[in-house]
C-alpha positions as CSV (number, residue, x, y, z in Angstrom):
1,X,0.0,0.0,0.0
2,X,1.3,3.7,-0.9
3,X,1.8,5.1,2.4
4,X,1.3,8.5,1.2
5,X,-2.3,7.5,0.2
6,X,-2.6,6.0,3.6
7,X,-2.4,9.2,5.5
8,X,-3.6,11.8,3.1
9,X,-6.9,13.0,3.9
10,X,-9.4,13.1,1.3
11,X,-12.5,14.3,3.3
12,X,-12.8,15.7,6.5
13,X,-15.7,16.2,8.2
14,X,-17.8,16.9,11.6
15,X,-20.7,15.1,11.9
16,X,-23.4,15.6,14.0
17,X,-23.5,15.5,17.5
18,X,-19.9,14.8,18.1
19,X,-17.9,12.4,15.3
20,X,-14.8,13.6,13.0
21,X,-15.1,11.7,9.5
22,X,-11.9,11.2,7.9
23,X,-11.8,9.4,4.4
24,X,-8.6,8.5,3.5
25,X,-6.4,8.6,0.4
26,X,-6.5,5.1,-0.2
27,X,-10.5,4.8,0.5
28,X,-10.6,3.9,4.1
29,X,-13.1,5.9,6.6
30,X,-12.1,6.4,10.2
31,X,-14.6,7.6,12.5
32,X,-13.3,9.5,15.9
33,X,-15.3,10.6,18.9
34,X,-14.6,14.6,19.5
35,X,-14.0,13.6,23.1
36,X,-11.6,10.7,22.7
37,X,-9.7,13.6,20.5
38,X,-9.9,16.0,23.2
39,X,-9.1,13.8,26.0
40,X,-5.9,12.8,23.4
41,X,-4.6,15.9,23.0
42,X,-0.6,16.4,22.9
43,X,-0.5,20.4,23.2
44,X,2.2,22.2,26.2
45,X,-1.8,22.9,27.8
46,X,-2.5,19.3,27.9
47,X,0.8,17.5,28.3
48,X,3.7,18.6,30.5
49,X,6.5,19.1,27.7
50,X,9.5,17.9,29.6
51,X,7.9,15.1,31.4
52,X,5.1,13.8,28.8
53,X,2.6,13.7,31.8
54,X,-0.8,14.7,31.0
55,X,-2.3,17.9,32.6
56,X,-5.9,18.1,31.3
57,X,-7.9,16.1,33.4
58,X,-10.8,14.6,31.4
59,X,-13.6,14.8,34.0
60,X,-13.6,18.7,33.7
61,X,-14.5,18.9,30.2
62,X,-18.3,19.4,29.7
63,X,-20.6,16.3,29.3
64,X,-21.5,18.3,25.7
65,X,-18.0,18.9,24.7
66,X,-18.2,18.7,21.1
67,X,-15.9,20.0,17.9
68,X,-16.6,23.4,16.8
69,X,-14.3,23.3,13.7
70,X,-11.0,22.2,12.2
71,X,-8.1,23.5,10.2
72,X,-5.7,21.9,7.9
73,X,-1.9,22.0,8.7
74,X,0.1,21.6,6.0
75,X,-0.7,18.1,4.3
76,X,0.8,16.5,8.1
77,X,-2.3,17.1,10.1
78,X,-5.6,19.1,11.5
79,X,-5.9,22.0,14.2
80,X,-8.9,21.2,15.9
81,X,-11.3,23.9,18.2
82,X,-13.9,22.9,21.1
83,X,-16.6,24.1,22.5
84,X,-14.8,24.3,25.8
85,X,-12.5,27.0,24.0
86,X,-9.8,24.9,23.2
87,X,-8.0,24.9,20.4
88,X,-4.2,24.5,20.3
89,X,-3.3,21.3,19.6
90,X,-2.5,19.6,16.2
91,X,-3.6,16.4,15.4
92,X,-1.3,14.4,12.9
93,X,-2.7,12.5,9.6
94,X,0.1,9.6,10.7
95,X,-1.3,9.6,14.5
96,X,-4.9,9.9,13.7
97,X,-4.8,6.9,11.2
98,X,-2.8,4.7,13.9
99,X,-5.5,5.6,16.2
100,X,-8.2,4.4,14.1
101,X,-10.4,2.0,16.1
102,X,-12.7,0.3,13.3
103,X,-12.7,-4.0,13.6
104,X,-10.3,-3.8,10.5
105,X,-7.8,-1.5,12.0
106,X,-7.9,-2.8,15.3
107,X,-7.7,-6.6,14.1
108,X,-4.5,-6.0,11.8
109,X,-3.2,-4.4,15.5
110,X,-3.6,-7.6,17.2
């Protein structure tokens, strides 16, 4: 498989209430929960930079924490905002598609 292809990001979308669709260069759809991606984030406001340890802790985000909007970066990955008002972190094509937790993905993981 063209590994370009693999991580390129044809389609992105937000669907309603709270799901990011990403269809990928070589046809495959991943489907993320806008909390698992907040909860995941790698920013220096959610991750101590020297130590790695996370910061945010996920029971104070909102029960409705949802995804207010994205932005490309480059061809390497997405800026994502929230409704809780954040919106620093970058989200990697490579690190999104590794996190893809469809039965095919997470069978070939096994």
């Amino acid at each position: 498989m063209n590994r370009s292809n693999r991580i390129r990001a044809e389609v992105v979308e937000l669907l309603q209430p709270a799901t990011l669709l990403i269809v990928w260069g070589d046809g495959h759809e991943s489907l993320f929960p806008h909390r698992s991606l907040r909860e995941s984030c790698e920013c220096a406001a959610c991750v101590d930079e020297w130590s790695r340890e996370p910061i945010l802790d996920p029971d104070a985000l909102p029960a409705d924490l949802h995804c207010t909007g994205f932005e490309r970066t480059g061809r390497y990955g997405l800026n994502l905002t929230f409704s809780d008002g954040h919106g620093t972190g970058i989200w990697s094509l490579d690190r999104l598609r590794d996190s893809c937790r469809c039965p095919e993905c997470e069978g070939s993981r096994s």
